[in-house]
C-alpha positions in Angstrom: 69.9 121.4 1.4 71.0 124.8 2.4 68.8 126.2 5.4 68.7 130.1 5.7 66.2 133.0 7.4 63.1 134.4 6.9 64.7 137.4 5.7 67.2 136.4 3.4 64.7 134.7 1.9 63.2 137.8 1.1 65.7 139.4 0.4 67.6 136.8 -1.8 64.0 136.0 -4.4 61.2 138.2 -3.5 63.3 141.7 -4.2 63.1 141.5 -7.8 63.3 145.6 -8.4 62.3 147.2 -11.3 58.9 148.7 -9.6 56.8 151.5 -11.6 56.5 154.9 -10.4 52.7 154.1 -8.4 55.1 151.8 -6.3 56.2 154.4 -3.8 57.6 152.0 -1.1 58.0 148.0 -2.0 59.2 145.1 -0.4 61.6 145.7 2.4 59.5 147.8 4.6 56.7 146.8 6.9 54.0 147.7 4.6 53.9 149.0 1.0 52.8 152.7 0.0 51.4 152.7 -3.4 48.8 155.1 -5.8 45.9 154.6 -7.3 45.7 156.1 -10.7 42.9 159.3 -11.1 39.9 158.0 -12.2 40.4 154.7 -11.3 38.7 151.9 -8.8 41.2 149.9 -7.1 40.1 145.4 -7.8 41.4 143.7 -4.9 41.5 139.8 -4.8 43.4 137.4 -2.5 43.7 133.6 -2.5 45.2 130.7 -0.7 46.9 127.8 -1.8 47.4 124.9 0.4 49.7 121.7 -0.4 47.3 118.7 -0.7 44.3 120.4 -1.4 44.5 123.3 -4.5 47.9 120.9 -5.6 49.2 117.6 -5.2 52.1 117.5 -2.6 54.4 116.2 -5.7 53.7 119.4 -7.7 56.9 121.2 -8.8 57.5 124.3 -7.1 58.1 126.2 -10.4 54.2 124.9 -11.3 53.2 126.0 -7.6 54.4 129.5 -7.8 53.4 130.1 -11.5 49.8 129.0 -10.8 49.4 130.2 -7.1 49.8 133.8 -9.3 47.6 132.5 -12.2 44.7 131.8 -11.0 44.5 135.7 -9.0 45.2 137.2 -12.0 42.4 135.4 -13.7 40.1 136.9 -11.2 41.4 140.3 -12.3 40.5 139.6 -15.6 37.1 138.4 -14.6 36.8 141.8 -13.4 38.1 143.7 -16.3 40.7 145.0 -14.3 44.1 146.0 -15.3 47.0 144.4 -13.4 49.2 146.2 -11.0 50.5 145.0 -8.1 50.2 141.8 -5.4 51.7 140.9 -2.0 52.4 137.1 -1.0 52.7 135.2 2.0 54.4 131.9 2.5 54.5 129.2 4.9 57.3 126.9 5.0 57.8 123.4 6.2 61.9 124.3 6.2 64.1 127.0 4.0 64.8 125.3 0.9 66.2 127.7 -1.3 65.9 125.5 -4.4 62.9 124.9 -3.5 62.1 128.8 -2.8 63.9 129.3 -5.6 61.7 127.4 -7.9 58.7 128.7 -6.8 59.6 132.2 -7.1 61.2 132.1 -10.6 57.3 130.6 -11.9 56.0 133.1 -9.7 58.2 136.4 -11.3 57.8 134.8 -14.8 54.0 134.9 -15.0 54.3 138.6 -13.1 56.5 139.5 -16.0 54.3 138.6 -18.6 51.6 140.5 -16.9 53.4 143.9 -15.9 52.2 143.0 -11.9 54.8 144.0 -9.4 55.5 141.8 -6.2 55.4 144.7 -3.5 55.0 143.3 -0.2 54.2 140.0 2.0 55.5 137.5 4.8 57.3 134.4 5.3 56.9 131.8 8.5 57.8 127.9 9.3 54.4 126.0 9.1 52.7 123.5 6.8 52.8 124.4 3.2 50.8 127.1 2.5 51.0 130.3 -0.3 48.7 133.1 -0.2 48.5 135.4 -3.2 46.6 138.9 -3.2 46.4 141.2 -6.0 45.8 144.6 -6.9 44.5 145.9 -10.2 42.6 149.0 -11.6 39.3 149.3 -13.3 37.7 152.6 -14.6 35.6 154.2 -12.1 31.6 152.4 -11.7 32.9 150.1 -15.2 34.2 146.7 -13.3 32.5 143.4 -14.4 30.3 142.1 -11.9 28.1 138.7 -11.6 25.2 140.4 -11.0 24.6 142.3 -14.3 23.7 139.6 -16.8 20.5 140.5 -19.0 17.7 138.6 -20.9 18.5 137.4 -24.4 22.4 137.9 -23.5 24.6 134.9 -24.9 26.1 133.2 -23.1 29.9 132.6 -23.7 33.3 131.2 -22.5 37.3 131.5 -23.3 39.6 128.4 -24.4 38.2 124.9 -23.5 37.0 123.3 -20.5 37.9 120.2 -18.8 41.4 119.9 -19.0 42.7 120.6 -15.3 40.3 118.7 -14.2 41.2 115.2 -15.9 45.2 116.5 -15.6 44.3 116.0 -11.8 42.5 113.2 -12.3 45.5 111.6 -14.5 48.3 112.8 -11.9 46.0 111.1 -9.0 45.5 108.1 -11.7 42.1 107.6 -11.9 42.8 108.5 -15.7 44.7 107.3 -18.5 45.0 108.9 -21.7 47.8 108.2 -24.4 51.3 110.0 -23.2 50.7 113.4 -25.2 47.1 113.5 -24.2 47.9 113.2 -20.4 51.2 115.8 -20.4 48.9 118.6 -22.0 46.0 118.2 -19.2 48.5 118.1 -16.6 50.0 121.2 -18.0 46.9 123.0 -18.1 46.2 121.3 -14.3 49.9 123.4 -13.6 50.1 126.0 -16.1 46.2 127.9 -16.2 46.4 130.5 -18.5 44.9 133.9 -17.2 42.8 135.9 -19.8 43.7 139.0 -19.0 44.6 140.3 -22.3 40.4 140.1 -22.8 40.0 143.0 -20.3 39.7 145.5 -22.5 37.2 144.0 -24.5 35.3 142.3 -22.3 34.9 146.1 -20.7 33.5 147.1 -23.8 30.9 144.4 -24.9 30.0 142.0 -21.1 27.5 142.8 -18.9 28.4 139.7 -16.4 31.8 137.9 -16.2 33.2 135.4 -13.9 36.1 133.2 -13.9 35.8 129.2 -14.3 37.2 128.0 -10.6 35.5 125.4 -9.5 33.2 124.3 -12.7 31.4 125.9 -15.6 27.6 124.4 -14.0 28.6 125.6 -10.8 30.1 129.0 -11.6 27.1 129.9 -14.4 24.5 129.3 -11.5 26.7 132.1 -9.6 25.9 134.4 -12.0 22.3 133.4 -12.6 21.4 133.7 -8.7 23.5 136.8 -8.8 21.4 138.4 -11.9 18.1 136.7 -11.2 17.7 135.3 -14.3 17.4 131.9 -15.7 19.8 130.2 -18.6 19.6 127.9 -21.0 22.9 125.9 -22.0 24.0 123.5 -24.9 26.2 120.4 -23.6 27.0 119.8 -27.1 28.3 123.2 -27.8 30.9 123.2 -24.6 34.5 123.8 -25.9 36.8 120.7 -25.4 40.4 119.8 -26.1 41.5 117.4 -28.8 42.9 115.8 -25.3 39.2 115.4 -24.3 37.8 114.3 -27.4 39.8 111.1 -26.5 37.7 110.4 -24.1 33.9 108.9 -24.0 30.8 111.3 -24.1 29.9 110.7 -20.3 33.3 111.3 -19.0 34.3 114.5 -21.6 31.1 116.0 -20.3 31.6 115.2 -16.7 35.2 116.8 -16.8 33.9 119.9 -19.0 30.5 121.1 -17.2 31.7 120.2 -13.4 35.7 119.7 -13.3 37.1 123.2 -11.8 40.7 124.3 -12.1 40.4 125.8 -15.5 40.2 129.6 -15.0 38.7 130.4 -18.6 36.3 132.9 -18.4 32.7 132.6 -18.5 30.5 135.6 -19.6 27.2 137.3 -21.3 27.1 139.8 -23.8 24.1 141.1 -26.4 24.7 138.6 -29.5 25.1 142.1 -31.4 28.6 142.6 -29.9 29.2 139.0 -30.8 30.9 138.9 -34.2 33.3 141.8 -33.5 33.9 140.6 -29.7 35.0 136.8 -31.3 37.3 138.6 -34.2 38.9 141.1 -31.8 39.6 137.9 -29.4 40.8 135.2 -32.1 43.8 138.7 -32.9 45.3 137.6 -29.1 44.7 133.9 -29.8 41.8 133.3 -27.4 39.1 131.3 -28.7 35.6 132.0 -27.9 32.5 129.6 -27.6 29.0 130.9 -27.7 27.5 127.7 -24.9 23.9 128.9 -24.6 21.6 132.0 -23.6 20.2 133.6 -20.4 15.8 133.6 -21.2 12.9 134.2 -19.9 13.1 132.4 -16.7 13.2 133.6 -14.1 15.4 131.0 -12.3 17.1 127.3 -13.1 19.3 126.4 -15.5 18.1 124.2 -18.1 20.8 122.0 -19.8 19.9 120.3 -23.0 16.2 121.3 -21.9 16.5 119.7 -18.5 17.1 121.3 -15.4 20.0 121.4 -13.5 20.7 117.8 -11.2 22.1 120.5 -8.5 25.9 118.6 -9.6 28.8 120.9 -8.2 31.9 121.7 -8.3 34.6 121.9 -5.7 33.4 123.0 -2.3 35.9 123.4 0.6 33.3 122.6 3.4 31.6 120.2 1.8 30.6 116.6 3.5 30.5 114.9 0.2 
């Protein structure tokens, strides 16, 4: 195992090049100097990722790095906010370089897809720890907040729930599923796909948006305290994976309403924009699942006309 500094870490996978014109001054300096377009509100998100906790120690690096990126992007697209650029800091048990390698080839692969440009950040020896913050752009007063959703909107999600959570309930083994089953959860556990492509639209037809973290019951109450409004939602009419359909009613509908880790979004819209919001959506291959309604109340959530039990999803400071 080859053992090398902080800097030529740096300099050897974190200098990928290639920066757009707003990057005036990169990685390689002690801070970076970038622009913000005219007319434009800079989206700012940062989140860590700590080895036992958001992934199992025995997750490949590749996995860790592509994922670590993923789910800040998705909170990006929960904003409607155009990608641009992030900064990352890493602590390090020891200088692996395959390791490092790894991490940062899933890390400049996803940034790639999503024209986001690594341009600053920090290395150190500690427990295993990645920090991702990004940096995106969102017309002026238009970014998607919780706090905006309406009476008689619709309530809606992205792609299917469920999966990450029973792919870390399968790699911790407290699941079996048949072999093809059990790789795709554990894919979507390791590979989340961020909906940013949706930006666009959801910027045209949303009044409140969020991203799935820690569980669709959880994160729809966010919004509803954050509105003041009341909701009610379907069980039946949650999207799941053929992988989940596997899987008895109880536990498909524990893993979909309260398993986090999905990073789908979750929004409301009129149901007028409906019909051309699920066409324009299904042209980028992004499924979209009407799951119930924000009413009259004017708080709860009712789910399958029963309130809430108060079930969560994944709290750090939790004593449960």
């Amino acid at each position: 195992m080859a053992q090398v500094s902080e800097f030529d870490l740096i300099r050897d996978y974190f200098r990928w090049g290639g920066s757009p014109d707003s990057v005036r001054v990169g990685v390689g300096d002690d801070a970076a100097i970038l622009r913000v377009p005219q007319g434009c509100e800079l989206v700012v998100s940062v989140d860590t990722f700590n080895a036992g906790i958001h992934f199992p120690h025995e997750t490949p690096p590749h996995a860790i790095g592509y994922k670590a990126l993923a789910v800040n992007l998705s909170d990006l697209a929960a904003m409607g906010a155009t990608p641009a650029w992030f900064t990352l800091a890493i602590s390090l048990p020891q200088a692996d370089t395959h390791w490092v390698a790894e991490l940062a080839r899933g890390m400049r692969e996803l940034a790639q897809q999503h024209n986001i440009f690594l341009v600053g950040g920090d290395t150190t020896r500690g427990a295993l720890s990645i920090t991702v913050q990004v940096m995106g752009f969102v017309p002026c007063g238009a970014g998607l907040l919780r706090s905006h959703a309406q009476h008689g909107d619709l309530i809606a999600v992205s792609g299917t729930l469920g999966d990450a959570a029973a792919g870390l309930a399968v790699v911790q083994q407290r699941l079996q599923l048949p072999t093809a089953a059990a790789d795709y959860c554990v894919h979507r556990l390791n590979y989340p796909t961020p909906r940013n492509p949706l930006s666009d639209l959801l910027l045209q037809y949303a009044h409140a948006c969020m991203d799935i973290s820690d569980g669709l019951v959880a994160d729809l109450e966010h919004i509803l305290r954050a509105s003041g409004v009341g909701a009610r939602l379907d069980r039946e009419l949650v999207p799941c994976s053929a992988a989940l359909q596997l899987m008895s009613e109880a536990q498909r509908l524990n893993f979909a309403l309260s398993g986090g880790d999905d990073y789908e979004l979750l929004f409301t819209l009129p149901s007028s924009a409906l019909p051309v919001l699920t066409r324009a959506a299904g042209s980028l291959g992004v499924r979209i699942t009407v799951i119930g309604q924000v009413d009259e109340m004017q708080q709860g959530l009712l789910i399958n006309h029963r309130f809430s039990d108060g079930r969560r999803g994944y709290e750090h400071f939790s004593s449960e």
